[in-house]
C-alpha positions as a Python dict, from the first residue, in 0.01 Angstrom:
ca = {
    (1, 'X'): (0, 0, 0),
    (2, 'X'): (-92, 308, -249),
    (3, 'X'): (-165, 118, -533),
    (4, 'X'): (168, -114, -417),
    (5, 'X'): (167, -503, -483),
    (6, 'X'): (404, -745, -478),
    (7, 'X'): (504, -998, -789),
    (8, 'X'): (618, -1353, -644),
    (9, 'X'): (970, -1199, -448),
    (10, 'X'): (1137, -1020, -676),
    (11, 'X'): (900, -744, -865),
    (12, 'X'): (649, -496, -719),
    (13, 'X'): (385, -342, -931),
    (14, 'X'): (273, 32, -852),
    (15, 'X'): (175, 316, -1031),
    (16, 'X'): (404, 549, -1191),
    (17, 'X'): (558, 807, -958),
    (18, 'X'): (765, 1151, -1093),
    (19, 'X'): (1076, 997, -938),
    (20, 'X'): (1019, 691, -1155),
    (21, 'X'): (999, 872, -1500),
    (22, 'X'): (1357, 935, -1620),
    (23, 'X'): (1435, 544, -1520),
    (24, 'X'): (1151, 483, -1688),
    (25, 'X'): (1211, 693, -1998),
    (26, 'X'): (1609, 510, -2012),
    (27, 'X'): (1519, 172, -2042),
    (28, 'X'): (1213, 214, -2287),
    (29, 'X'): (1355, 493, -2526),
    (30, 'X'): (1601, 235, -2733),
    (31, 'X'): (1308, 9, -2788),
    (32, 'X'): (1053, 299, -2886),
    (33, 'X'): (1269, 480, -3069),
    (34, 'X'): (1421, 190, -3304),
    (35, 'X'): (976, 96, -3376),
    (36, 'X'): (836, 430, -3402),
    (37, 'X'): (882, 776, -3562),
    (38, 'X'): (945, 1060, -3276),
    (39, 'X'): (891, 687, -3012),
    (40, 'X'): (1089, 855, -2719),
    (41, 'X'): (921, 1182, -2733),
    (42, 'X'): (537, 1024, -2778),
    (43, 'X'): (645, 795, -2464),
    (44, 'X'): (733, 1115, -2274),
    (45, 'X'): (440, 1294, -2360),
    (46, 'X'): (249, 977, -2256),
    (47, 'X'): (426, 917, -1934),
    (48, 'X'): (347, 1289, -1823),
    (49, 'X'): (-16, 1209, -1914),
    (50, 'X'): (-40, 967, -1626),
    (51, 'X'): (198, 1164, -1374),
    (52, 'X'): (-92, 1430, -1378),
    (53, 'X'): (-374, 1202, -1394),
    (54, 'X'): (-493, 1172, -1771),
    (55, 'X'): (-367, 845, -1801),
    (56, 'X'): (-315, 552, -1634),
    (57, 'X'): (44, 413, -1576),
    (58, 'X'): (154, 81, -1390),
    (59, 'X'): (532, -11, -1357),
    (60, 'X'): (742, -338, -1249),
    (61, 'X'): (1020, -283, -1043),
    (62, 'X'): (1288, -527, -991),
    (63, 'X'): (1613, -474, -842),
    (64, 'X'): (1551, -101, -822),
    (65, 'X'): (1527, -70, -1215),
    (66, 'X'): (1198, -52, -1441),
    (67, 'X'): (1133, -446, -1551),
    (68, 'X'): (804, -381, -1723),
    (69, 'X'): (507, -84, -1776),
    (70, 'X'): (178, -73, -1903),
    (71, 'X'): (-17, 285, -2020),
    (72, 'X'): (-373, 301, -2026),
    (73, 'X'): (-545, 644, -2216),
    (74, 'X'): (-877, 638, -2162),
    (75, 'X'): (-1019, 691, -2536),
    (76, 'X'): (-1435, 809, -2531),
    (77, 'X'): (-1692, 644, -2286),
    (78, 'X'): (-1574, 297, -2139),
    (79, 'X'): (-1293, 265, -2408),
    (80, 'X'): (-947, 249, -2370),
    (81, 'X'): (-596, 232, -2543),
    (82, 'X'): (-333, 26, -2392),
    (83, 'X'): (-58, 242, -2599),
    (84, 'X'): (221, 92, -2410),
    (85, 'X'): (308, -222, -2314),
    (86, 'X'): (637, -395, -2210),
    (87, 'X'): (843, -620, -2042),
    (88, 'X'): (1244, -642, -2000),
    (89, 'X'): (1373, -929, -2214),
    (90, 'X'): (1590, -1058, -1946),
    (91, 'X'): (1176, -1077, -1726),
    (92, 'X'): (1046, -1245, -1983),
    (93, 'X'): (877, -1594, -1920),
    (94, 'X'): (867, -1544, -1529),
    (95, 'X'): (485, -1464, -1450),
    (96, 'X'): (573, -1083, -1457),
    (97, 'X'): (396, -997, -1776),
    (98, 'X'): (114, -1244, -1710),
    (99, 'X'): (93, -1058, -1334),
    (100, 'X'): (64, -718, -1499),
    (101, 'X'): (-182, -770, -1779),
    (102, 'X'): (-382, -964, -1483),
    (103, 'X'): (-386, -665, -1281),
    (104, 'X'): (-491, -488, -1563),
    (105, 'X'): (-723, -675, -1625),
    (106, 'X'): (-878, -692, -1334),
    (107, 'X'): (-895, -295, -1337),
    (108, 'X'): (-1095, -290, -1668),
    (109, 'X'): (-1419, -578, -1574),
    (110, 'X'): (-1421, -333, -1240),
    (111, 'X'): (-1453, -35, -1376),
    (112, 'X'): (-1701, -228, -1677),
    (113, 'X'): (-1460, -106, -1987),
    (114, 'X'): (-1617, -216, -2270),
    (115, 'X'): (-1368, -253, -2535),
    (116, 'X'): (-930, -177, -2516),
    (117, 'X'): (-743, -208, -2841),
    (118, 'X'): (-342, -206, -2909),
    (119, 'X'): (-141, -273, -3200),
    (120, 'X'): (204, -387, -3214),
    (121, 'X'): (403, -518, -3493),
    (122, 'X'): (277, -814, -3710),
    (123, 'X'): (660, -921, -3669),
    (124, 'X'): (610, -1016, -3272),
    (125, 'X'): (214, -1023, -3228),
    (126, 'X'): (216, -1405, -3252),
    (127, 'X'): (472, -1348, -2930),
    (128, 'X'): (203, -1149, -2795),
    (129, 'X'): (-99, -1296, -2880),
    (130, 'X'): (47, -1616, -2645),
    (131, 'X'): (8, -1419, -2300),
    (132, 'X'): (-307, -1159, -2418),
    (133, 'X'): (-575, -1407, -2597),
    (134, 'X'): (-582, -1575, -2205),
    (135, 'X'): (-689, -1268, -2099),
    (136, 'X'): (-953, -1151, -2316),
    (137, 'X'): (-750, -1010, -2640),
    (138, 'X'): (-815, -1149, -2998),
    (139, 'X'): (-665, -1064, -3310),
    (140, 'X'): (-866, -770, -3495),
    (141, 'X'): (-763, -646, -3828),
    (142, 'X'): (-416, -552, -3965),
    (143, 'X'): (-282, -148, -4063),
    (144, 'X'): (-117, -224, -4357),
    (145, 'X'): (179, -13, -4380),
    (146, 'X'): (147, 181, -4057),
    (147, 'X'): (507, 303, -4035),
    (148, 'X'): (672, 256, -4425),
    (149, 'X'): (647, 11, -4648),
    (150, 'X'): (610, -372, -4533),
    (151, 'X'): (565, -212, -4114),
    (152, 'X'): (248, -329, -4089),
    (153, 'X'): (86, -330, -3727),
    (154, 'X'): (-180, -561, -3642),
    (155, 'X'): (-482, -453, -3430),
    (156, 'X'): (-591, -644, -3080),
    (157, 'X'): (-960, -591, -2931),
    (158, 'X'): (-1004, -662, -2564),
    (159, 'X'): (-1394, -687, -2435),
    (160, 'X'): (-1494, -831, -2118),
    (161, 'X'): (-1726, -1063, -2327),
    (162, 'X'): (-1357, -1269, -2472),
    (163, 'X'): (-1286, -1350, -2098),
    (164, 'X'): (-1352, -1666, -1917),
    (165, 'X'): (-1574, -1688, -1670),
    (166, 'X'): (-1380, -1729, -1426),
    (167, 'X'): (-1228, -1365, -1452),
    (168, 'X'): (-1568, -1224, -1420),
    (169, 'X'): (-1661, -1418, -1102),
    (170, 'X'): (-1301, -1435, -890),
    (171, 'X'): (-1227, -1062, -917),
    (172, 'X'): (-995, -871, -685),
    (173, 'X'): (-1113, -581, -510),
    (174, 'X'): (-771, -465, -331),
    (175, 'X'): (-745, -235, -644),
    (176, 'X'): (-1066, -76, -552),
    (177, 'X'): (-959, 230, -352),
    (178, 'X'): (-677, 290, -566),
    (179, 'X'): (-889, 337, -890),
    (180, 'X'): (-1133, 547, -667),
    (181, 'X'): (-905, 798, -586),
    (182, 'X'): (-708, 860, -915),
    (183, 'X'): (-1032, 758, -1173),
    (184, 'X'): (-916, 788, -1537),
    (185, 'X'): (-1115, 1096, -1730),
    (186, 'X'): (-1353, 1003, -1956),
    (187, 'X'): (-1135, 1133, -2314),
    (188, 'X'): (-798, 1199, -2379),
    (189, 'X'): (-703, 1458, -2669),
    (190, 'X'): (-936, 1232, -2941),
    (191, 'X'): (-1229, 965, -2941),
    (192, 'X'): (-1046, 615, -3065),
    (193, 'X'): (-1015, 661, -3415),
    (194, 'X'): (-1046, 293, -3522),
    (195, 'X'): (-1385, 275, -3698),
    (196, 'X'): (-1410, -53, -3858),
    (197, 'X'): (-1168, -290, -3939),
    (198, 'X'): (-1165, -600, -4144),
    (199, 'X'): (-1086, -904, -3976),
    (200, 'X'): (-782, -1185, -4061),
    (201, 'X'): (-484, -1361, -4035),
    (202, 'X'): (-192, -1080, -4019),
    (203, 'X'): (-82, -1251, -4409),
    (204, 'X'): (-420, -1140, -4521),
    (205, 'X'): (-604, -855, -4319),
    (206, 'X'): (-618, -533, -4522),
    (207, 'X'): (-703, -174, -4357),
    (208, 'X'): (-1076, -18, -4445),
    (209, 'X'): (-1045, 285, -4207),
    (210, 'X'): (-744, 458, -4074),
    (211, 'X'): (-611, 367, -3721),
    (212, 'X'): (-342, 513, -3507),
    (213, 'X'): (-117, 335, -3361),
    (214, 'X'): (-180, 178, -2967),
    (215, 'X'): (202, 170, -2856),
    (216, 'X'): (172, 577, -2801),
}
């Protein structure tokens, strides 16, 4: 199904196409743009990034629109960035989101990733953290002060080590030939710049080393 795979009977996750890239670009450029300096143009850059193969892009469709995405940049040996992810409000709490970072997922214990990181804002990471920590993510460190004063962004570490068991032993393989035939490269632009971080609740984390941020 070239990557193709349906979500219950209304969504089908795939992997981003050319033709899907202005939709794509509409319904995330209010959100990016309102959370991050120059959002819409990072996302671009990013989206182009996996429409020629130096990053990795999966998309929800539902009802012909964009319901939710997820962009993967590969970031030194067996590291990656998940600098995008998102679902529609109005797919919210109906197993898309929990499908996607599943598939996901899935995709990193097969290919043996060793560690993903994102950060979002310490304002919705408990929102977050309630779908990712069942899937392997924990709570790092916080970036104080990221984007201006008081826009902190707190830090989340996948490893395959934070999964259950049961994710390493009931893997799918129907992914298999799709990640053989469009592999992520090894490094994108920079090595992952987060060098050590000091763990804690969001209210008390403070930054030791800088960290860009994982939505771009």
């Amino acid at each position: 199904m070239n990557g193709m795979r349906p979500v219950g009977s209304f969504a089908l996750l795939q992997p981003l196409h050319q033709q899907t890239v202005a939709c794509t670009l509409r319904a995330l450029t209010p959100v990016v743009d309102s959370l991050y300096p120059r959002g819409s143009q990072l996302l671009a850059a990013r989206l182009d990034d996996a429409v020629h193969g130096k990053a990795r892009c999966t998309v929800a469709i539902a009802n012909a629109s964009v319901a939710a995405l997820a962009v993967e940049s590969p970031k030194g040996s067996r590291q990656l960035k998940l600098s995008t992810l998102w679902v529609a409000p109005h797919y919210r709490c109906c197993g898309l989101g929990t499908a996607l970072i599943k598939r996901l997922r899935n995709r990193w214990l097969l290919t043996d990733v060793e560690r993903v990181h994102l950060t979002a804002c310490t304002t919705c990471v408990c929102e977050l953290l309630a779908l990712l920590e069942r899937f392997g993510f924990r709570h790092q460190a916080v970036e104080l002060n990221r984007y201006g004063e008081g826009r902190d962004e707190a830090v989340l570490i996948w490893r395959p080590e934070y999964c259950e068991p049961e994710a390493h032993s009931h893997l799918d393989w129907s992914c298999a030939a799709e990640l053989a035939s469009a592999p992520l490269p090894a490094q994108i632009r920079s090595p992952l710049t987060v060098t050590e971080l000091v763990a804690g609740h969001p209210s008390e984390a403070v930054r030791r080393a800088p960290c860009r941020s994982s939505v771009f």
